[in-house]
C-alpha positions, 0 to 999 in steps of 0.5 A: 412416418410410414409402413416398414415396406420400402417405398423405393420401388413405389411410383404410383401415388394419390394423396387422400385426405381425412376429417372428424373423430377418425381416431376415437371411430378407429377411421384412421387405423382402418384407413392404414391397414387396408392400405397395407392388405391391399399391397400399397405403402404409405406416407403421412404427410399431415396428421393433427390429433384434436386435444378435446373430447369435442375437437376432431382430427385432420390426416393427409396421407399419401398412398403408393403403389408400383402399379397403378390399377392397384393404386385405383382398387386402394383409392377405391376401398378408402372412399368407402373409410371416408377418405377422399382424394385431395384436388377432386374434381367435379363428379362425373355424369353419364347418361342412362341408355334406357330406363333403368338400365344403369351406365357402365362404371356407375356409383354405388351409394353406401347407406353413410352421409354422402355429398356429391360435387357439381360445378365446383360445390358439394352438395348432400345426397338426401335419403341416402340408402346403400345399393342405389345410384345417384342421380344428377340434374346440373341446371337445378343441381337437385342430387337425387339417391335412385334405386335402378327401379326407378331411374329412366332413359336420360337421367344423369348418373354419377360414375365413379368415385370423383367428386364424391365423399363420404362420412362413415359414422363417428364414435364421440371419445364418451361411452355411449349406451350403444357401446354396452355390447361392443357391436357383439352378438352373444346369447350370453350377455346380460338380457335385462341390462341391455333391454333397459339401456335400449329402453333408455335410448327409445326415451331420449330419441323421443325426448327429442322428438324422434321416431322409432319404427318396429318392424317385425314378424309373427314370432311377436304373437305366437310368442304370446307378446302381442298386448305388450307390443299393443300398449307400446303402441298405445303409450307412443313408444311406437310411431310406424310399424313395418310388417307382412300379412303374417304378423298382421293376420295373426294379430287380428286372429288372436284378437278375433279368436284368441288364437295364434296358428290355432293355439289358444295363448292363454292355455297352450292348448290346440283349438279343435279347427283353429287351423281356420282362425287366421283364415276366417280373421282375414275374410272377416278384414276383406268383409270390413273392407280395410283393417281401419274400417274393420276398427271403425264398424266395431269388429277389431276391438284389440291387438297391434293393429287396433292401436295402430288404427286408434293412434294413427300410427302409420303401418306398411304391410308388405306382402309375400307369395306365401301370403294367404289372403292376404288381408286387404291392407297388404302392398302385394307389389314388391316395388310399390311396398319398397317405396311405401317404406322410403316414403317414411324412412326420413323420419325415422331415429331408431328401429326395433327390428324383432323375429323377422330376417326378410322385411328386416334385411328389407327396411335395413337397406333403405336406412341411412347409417345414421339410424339407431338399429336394434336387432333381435332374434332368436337365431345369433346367425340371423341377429349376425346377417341383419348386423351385416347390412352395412351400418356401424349404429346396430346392436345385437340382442339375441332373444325370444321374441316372447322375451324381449317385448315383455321385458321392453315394455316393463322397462319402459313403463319404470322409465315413465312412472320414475319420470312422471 
């Protein structure tokens, strides 16, 4: 079977080969039109559908061209749909000239499960993130996935897409509860059905012993969700907090003041010289010394950072040049806050991602596909940008910030008591 594009004048090919649920992940279809957009043509040499929810499928396929640069560009595009080539070899490797200056040709991970082949086995990448490149030691066959901050002069690179593979995440043929929204962002879907099904979701990943991380931004206080977010926190549905100086700043003023950017939340009302809060609330952290010791000596008695402290749950604060302050426990490096991050991304299955497009797009390119994605923001555009960062797993809920905390913690709270 192939495309109605006659294949007579078609010399160049390259057998690709497929595996899993490429039909009920839409895989295979994807696989076939790109060859098709791309100029090519197609034979389907091989195509087992499995029979049972649980049995995956096999294609080989083979993709012609008339021209053979073309034919790389295509071969090229379906590597990233999962597809690999069939006889491939070993992964090839080149030296870095310099420290972090990158070969020419070089691989370019995606955040999928990825495997590398060295001296005739495959081998998984470990904490795969998109962007990055892979880094190759023979001898030992240790894979490394390297941001270029951190490759140094000798290291040795994968080049190319030879002997590299890659697996896209799959939909199983069961609706699954991150199929409710159909990967959409709309402001008009049913706010109060999703949040619960997401609350569902948190409590079967912690059921199962995962983690979920928040990353978010000040919106959360200004918006008046700051205790909703705190008992999250205190009730464990929150294992790591991802944030900046603002959130945290703004957290410790309300807690200190009862102000957020000088707007006392309870009333409403502007506080004569509350412009000053957050920057009295950050003196008051540097006089402590950390956000741990201000706990410690009794002047943090509540808020989101407080329960964090209480609750050992780890928290990166990474900083902006529009930071005032900032507050001690803020990463003003760029680089050395990326790593903090990574350090925790391995432990993480699921992420809130609330008011906050910058630290989001930041935390969104260290997670692997795998990760379960939520994010929400006010602003479709936002919720859009954050989706686009390359992982089938997000959902998109625009909302309030002030609205979805709330409406979270009170379906979380249901699950519970209904649970015991």
């Amino acid at each position: 079977m192939g495309s109605e594009v006659t294949t007579l004048y078609m010399i160049y090919s390259h057998d690709v080969e497929l595996d899993g649920h490429i039909v009920d992940s839409g895989i295979m279809e994807h696989v076939l039109d790109t060859i098709l957009d791309m100029g090519g043509d197609f034979e389907i040499l091989t195509f087992d559908i499995g029979k049972l929810k649980t049995d995956t499928s096999y294609a080989k396929i083979k993709v012609l061209t008339d021209d053979a640069e073309k034919l790389e560009r295509i071969t090229s595009q379906l590597h990233r749909r999962g597809a690999r080539l069939v006889d491939i070899d070993d992964a090839i490797l080149k030296p870095a000239s310099a420290d972090k200056v990158v070969p020419h040709g070089f691989y370019s991970t995606t955040n999928y499960s990825t495997e590398v082949r060295v001296r005739g086995e495959w081998h998984e990448v470990p904490n795969i993130e998109m962007d990055c490149l892979i880094m190759v030691r023979p001898e030992t066959k240790t894979i490394q996935c390297l941001p270029i901050s951190h490759l140094k002069a000798g290291d040795l690179v994968v080049i190319g897409e030879q002997g590299v593979q890659v697996r896209p995440p799959e939909r199983a043929r069961e609706s699954g509860i991150f199929e409710f929204m159909g990967g959409q962002v709309s402001s008009e879907r049913p706010t109060r059905t999703t949040i619960r099904k997401i609350a569902e979701e948190m409590c079967e990943v912690q059921r199962r012993g995962g983690k979920i991380a928040l990353v978010g931004g000040p919106a959360i206080i200004h918006t008046g969700a700051s205790d909703d977010l705190a008992g999250m926190i205190r009730d464990g549905h929150i294992n790591l907090l991802f944030a900046g100086n603002a959130l945290a700043t703004h957290d410790i003023e309300y807690s200190l003041f009862g102000t957020s950017l000088g707007m006392d939340l309870k009333t409403g009302q502007l506080i004569s010289a509350g412009h000053k809060h957050h920057l009295y609330a950050i003196s008051e952290i540097i006089r402590a010394g950390s956000i741990r010791e201000a706990v410690e000596k009794g002047i943090l008695t509540s808020g989101i950072m407080y329960e964090c402290v209480k609750h050992n749950v780890p928290y990166v604060l990474a900083g902006s040049i529009r930071d005032d302050g900032p507050l001690p426990d803020v990463i003003t490096d760029s680089v050395a806050a990326q790593d903090a991050m990574r350090a925790y991304v391995p432990g993480i299955d699921m992420v809130l991602m609330v008011a906050t497009m910058l630290h989001s797009v930041a935390v969104g390119n260290c997670l692997p596909a795998r990760v379960r994605t939520i994010c929400v923001d006010i602003n479709p555009s936002t919720v859009t940008k954050l989706m686009d960062r390359g992982t089938m797993q997000a959902t998109g809920v625009v909302s309030d910030a002030g609205t979805f905390i709330p409406m979270l913690a009170e379906e979380l709270s249901q699950l519970r008591r209904s649970t015991g």
